[in-house]
C-alpha positions, -999 to 999 in steps of 0.1 A, spaced: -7 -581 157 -24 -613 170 -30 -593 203 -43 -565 192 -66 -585 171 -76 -602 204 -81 -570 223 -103 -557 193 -123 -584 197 -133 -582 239 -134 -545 233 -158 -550 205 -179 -581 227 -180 -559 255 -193 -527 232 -221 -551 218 -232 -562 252 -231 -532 271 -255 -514 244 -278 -544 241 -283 -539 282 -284 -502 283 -308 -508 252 -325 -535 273 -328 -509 304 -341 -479 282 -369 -495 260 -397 -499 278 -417 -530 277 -441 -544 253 -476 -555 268 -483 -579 241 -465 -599 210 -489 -589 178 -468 -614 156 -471 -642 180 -506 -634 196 -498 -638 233 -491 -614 259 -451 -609 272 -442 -618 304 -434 -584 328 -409 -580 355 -418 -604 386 -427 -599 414 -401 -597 444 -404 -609 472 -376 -635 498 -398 -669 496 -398 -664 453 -359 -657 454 -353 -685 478 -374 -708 455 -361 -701 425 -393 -686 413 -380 -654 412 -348 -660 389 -371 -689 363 -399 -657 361 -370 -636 358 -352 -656 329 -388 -657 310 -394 -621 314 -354 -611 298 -362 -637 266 -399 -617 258 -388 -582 264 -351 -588 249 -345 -557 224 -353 -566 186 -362 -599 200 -384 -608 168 -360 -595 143 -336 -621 161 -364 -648 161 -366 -641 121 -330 -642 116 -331 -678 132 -359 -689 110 -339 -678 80 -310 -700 88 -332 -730 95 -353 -732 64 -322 -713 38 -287 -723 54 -297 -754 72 -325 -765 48 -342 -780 75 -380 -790 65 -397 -774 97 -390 -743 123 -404 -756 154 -430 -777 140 -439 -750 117 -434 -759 78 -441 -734 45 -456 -750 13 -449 -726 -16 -463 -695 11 -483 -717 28 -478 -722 64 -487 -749 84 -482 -765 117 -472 -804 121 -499 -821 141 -487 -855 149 -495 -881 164 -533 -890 164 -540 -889 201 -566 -915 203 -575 -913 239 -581 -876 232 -603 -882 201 -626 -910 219 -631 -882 248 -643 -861 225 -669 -886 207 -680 -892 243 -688 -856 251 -704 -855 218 -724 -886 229 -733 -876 265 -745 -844 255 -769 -856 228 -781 -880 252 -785 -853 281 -799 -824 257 -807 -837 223 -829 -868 221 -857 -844 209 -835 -829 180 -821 -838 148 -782 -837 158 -755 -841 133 -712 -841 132 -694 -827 111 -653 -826 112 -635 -799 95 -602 -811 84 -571 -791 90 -544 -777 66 -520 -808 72 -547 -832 54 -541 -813 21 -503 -801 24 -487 -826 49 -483 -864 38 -476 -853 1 -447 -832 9 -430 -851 33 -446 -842 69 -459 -865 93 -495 -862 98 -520 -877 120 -540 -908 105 -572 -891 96 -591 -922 88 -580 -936 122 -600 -906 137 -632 -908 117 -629 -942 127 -632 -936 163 -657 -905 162 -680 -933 139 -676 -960 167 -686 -936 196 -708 -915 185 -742 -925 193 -774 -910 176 -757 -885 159 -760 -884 123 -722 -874 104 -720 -851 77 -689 -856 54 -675 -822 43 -639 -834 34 -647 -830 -3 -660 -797 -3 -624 -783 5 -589 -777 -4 -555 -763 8 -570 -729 -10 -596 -726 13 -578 -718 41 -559 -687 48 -520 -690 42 -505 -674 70 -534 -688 92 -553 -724 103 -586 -709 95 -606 -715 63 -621 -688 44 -650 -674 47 -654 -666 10 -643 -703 0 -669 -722 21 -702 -709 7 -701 -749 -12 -694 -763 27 -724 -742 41 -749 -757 14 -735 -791 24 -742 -788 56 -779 -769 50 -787 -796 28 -778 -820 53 -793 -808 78 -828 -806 58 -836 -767 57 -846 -767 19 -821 -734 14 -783 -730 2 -764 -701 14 -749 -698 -24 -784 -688 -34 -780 -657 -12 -764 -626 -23 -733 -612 -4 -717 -577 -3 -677 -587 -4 -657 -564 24 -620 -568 24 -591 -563 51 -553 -557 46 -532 -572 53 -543 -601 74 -511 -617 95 -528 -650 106 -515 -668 136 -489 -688 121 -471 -660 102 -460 -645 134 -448 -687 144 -433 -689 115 -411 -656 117 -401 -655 82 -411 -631 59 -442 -633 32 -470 -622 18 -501 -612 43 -534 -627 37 -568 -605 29 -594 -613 54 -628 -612 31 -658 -612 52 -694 -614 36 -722 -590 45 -763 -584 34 -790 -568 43 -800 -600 65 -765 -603 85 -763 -566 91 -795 -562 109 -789 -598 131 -785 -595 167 -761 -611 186 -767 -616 219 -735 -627 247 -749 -651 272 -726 -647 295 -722 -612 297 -761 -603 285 -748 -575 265 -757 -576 223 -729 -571 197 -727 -577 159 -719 -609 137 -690 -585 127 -664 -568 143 -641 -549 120 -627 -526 143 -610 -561 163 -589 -564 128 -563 -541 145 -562 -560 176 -542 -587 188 -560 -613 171 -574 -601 137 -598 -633 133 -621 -616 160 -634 -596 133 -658 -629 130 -687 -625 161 -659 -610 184 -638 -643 188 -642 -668 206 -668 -663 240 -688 -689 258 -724 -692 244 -739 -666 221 -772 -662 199 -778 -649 165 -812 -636 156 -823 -633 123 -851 -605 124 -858 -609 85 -858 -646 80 -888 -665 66 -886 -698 85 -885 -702 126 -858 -729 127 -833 -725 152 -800 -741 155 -771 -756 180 -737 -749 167 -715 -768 187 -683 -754 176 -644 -739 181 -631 -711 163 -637 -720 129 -674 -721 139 -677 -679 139 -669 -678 99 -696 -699 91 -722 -690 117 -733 -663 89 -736 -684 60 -756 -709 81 -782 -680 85 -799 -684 52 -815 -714 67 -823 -701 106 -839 -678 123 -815 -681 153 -784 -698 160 -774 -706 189 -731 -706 190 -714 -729 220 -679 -730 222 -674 -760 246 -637 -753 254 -651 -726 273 -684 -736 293 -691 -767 312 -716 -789 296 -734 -791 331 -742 -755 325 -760 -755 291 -794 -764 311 -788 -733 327 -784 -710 296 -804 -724 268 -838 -740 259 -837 -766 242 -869 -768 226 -867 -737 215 -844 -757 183 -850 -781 156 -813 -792 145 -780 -792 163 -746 -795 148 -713 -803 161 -682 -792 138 -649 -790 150 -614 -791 136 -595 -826 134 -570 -801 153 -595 -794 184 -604 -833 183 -573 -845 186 -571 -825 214 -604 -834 227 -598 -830 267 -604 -796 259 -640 -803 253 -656 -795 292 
């Protein structure tokens, strides 16, 4: 009995193995992962000096792990044993607050932060001397959910600390009170373009324009569902998001002009919803240097917005206040270059606002 048990067994291992390759060889492969955002890794490229390197079988070994068959009903089946069977508190640095998901950033990397305040410096100094600059950081989902649950969480403090030191000439603009872990998307690190209307005014007022975007009327457009980046991360099943976007008269007829590529486009996208990433809906995602005009506004104040990603949700509310603004995502064009691509006197105010996650990764900043 015992060895027909055992026999039943290899025969079974075998059966389960040779479908899962014949399954493997069948299915053809995916271009790109939608859940986690990225593109999958195709078959290498053969050749003798690869397969004598090794490069061959590690591109090899990559390419088998993304194109595996039900690869991310697997990956959710190992999520589901961490967090329910194992109780552990994260899945890959990925931890869920009553359906809100969230990324551990820790430590504070303060080498990374100071370069950051440095760039901020440099540029105000090369660029700016002639216009009111101001800083403003947006703090990331771990500063509300982290620390009070258990999670380690860089020392936010530490970094305002440092950006307060090195920042020279540039005035800051506190905007850690106007928010809360419900103004961010749950299944995404972005905030909400629908919560921040009280942000926007802070930073208008701030900034001196006499206006407040919540004394402008908005047309509410909704999109479902919304899987934000860390829901595919997390790989555990729950509740999309919405993505709310708000629209006038004003916003519809801005022009939004690519630098880089000289073509015009609109502040939003909502055909990009069904793309890879959905969060593109917002001024196409993320591109080098791009400028709104506001053909309808009653002031000619122009404005610098320094930003990353979170940057393109608020670019429209910031509009009450400007007739142009002027978006520069510095993770993707050499500050050398701005000379090149924009006149400066063509502004009054410039603002940088980044994420405490982008800072503490500051070496991004070129």
């Amino acid at each position: 009995m015992e060895k027909i048990k055992n026999i039943a067994t290899i025969v079974l291992f075998t059966a389960i193995i040779f479908c899962f390759s014949i399954a493997n060889i069948i299915v053809p492969d995916a271009g790109i992962s939608f859940s986690e955002r990225r593109s999958l890794k195709q078959f290498p490229s053969f050749s003798v000096r690869d397969v004598l390197s090794g490069d061959f079988f590690s591109n090899f070994e990559k390419y088998a792990l993304d194109q595996f068959v039900l690869r991310d009903r697997f990956r959710s089946i190992k999520a589901f044993m961490n967090f329910n069977v194992f109780k552990q508190k994260d899945y890959n640095g990925i931890y869920i607050i009553n359906g809100n998901i969230s990324r551990i950033d820790y430590p504070l990397n303060e080498k990374a932060v100071m370069y950051a305040a440095d760039k901020i410096s440099s540029i105000y100094t090369r660029y700016l001397s002639n216009i009111s600059a101001a800083y403003a950081v947006i703090p990331d989902k771990n500063y509300f959910l982290a620390r009070d649950n258990g999670y380690l969480c860089m020392d936010y403090d530490i970094m305002l600390g440092i950006l307060a030191e090195n920042i020279r000439g540039v005035k800051y603009i506190n905007i850690f009170g106007t928010l809360s872990a419900d103004d961010y998307y749950r299944t995404d690190i972005h905030w909400r373009q629908e919560r921040i209307i009280q942000t926007a005014d802070k930073l208008l007022e701030e900034l001196g324009t006499g206006v407040k975007a919540s004394d402008v009327s908005y047309t509410v457009k909704r999109l479902y569902p919304f899987y934000g980046a860390y829901y595919g991360q997390a790989a555990v099943a729950t509740e999309p998001d919405t993505l709310v976007y708000l629209t006038n008269d004003n916003i519809e007829k801005a022009r939004v002009f690519d630098h880089y590529y000289s073509e015009y486009g609109s502040i939003y996208e909502p055909e990009k919803f069904t793309g890879v990433d959905p969060y593109e809906v917002f001024l196409a995602g993320q591109k080098p240097v791009v400028t709104v005009e506001n053909p309808n506004s009653e002031t000619n104040r122009g404005l610098l917005l320094f930003k990353d990603s979170f940057g393109n949700s608020i670019a429209p509310l910031l509009l009450a206040g400007y007739s142009r603004i002027t978006l520069i995502d510095l993770r993707l064009v050499s500050s050398d270059a701005l000379g090149d691509l924009i006149d400066f006197s063509e502004y009054h105010d410039a603002l940088f606002l980044y994420c405490t996650q982008t800072l503490n990764n500051g070496y991004m900043l070129k």
